[in-house]
C-alpha positions in Angstrom: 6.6 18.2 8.4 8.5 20.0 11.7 12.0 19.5 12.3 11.6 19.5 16.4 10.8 16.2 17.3 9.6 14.6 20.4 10.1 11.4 22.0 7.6 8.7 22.2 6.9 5.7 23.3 5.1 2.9 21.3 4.3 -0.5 21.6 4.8 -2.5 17.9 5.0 -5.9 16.5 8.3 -7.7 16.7 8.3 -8.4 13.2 7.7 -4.2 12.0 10.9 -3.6 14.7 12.5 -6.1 12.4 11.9 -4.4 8.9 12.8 -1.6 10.3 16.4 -2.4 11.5 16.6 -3.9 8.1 16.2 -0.5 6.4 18.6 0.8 8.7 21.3 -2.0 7.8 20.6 -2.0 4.5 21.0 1.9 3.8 17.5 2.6 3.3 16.8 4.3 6.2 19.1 6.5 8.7 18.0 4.7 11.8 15.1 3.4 13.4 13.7 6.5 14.6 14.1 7.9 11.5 12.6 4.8 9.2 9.7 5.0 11.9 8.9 8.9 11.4 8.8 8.5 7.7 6.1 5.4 7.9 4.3 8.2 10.1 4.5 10.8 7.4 3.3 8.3 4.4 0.6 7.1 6.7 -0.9 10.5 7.5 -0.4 11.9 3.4 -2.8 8.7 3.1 -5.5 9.6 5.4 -5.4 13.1 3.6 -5.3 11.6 -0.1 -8.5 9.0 1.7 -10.3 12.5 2.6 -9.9 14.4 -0.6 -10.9 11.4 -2.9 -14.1 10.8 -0.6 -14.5 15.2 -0.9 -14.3 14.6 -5.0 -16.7 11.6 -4.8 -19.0 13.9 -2.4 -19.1 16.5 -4.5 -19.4 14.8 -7.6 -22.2 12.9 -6.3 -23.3 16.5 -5.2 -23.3 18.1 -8.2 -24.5 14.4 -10.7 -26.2 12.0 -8.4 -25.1 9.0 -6.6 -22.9 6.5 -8.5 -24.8 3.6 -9.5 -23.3 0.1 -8.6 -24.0 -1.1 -12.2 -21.5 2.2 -13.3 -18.6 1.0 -10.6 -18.6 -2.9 -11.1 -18.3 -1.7 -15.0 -15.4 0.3 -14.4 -14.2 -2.0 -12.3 -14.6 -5.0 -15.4 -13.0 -2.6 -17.5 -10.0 -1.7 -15.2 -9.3 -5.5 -14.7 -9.2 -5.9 -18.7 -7.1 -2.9 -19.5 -4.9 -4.3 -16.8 -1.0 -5.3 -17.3 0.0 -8.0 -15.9 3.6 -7.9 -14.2 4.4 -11.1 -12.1 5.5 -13.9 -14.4 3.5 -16.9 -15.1 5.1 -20.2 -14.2 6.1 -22.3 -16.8 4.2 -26.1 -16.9 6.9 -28.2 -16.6 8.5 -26.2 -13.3 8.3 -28.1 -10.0 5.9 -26.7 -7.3 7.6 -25.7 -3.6 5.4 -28.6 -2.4 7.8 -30.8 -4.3 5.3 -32.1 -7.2 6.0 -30.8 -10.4 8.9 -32.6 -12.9 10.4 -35.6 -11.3 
């Protein structure tokens, strides 16, 4: 973006203050300020990646026709199948947090 910056003053949740000092401590950011501008910056390149996939869809639906719902719960069947899954399952025999599980 712009490297003159201004000074604001916000009003957040405890717990973002919190992830944000932890950033800072932990290297990832350069300080608060800092770890807060670049949440600003991702957040707006979102909105703008929001507004040219809903431009594509426009136009696509322009040019084609709407897209049916049978076509996107298809895709959306097939996207779930093709899908890789990448948290590990838990074994049988592993005790639950709860505290049931193996004695």
């Amino acid at each position: 973006m712009t490297t003159r910056k201004e000074r604001l003053t916000v009003t957040v949740d405890p717990g973002l203050i919190d992830a944000g000092n932890k950033a800072v401590t932990e290297g990832r950011a350069d300080s608060l300020s800092g770890w807060v501008n670049a949440a600003l910056v991702a957040w707006v390149a979102h909105g703008r990646r929001l507004e040219a996939l809903s431009e594509a869809i426009a136009d696509y639906e322009a040019e084609f026709g709407p897209i049916a719902e049978e076509e996107m719960a298809r895709v959306c069947r097939a996207d779930r199948e093709a899908a890789v899954v990448v948290r590990a399952q838990r074994s049988k025999g592993r005790s639950s947090r709860s505290g049931r599980g193996a004695a």
